[in-house]
N, C-alpha and C positions, 0 to 999 in steps of 0.2 A: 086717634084717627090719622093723625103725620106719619107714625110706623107704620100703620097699612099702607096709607099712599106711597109712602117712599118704597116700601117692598113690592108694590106692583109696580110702580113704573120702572124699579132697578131688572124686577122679571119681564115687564116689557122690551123693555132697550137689550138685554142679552136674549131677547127669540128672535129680536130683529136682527141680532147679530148673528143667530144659528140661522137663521134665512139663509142672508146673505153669505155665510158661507157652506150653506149647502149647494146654492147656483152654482159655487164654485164646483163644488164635487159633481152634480150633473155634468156641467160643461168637459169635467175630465178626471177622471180617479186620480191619474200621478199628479197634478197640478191642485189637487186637496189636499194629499199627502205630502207635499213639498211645502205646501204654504204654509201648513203645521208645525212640518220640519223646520221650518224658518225663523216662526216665529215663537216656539218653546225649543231652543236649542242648548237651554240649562233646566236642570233636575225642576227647579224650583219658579220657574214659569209655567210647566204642565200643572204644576197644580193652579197658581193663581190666571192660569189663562182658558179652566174650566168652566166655570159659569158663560164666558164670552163664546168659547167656540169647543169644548170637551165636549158637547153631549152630542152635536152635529160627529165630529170626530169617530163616535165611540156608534153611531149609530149605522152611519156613513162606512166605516170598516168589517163593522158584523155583516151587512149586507151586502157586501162587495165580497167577502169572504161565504156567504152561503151559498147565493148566487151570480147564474150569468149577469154580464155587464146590462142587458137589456132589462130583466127582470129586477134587478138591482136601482136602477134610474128610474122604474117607476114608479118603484117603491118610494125611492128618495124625494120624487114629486110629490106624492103623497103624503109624507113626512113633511115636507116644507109646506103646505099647504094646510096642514095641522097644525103646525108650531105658527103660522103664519094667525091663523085662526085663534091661537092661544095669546097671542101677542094683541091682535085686536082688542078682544074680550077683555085683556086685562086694564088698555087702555081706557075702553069705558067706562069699566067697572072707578077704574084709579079716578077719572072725570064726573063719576055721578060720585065717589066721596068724598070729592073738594067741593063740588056744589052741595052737600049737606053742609057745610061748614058756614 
């Protein structure tokens, strides 16, 4: 039961980190893309900086890439709002299997 807790609350804390960097990409396409840029600036942080903030990244540029900026952002609400949703859920889930214990 310590492996499952531990694996929800590690899937929690990185949806709260695609959250929060999705606000960023609402607030502004080149200031998601930069922040990116910034922060995987070697081969070998894109990968370990995936779970944290790849799948906002990867979701966030398909969409900005299909569509208009307007259609694109509310998609991206929607999305955060999802993930925001999945982040919850796993929290309480992770809370009612510490309280079996």
């Amino acid at each position: 039961m310590e492996l499952i807790g531990t694996i929800l609350i590690a899937l929690a804390v990185f949806l709260l980190f695609n959250v929060l960097f999705a606000l960023l990409y609402i607030l502004s396409k080149s200031a998601g893309i930069g922040f990116y840029r910034w922060i995987t600036h070697d081969g070998l942080l894109d990968i370990l900086s995936f779970p944290i903030m790849g799948l906002t990244q990867w979701a966030a540029s398909s969409l900005y890439e299909r569509h208009n900026w307007f259609v694109a952002r509310v998609l991206l609400i929607l999305y955060t709002i999802l993930i925001f949703i999945l982040a919850i859920v796993s929290f309480i889930v992770f809370g009612y299997i510490e309280d079996i214990r």
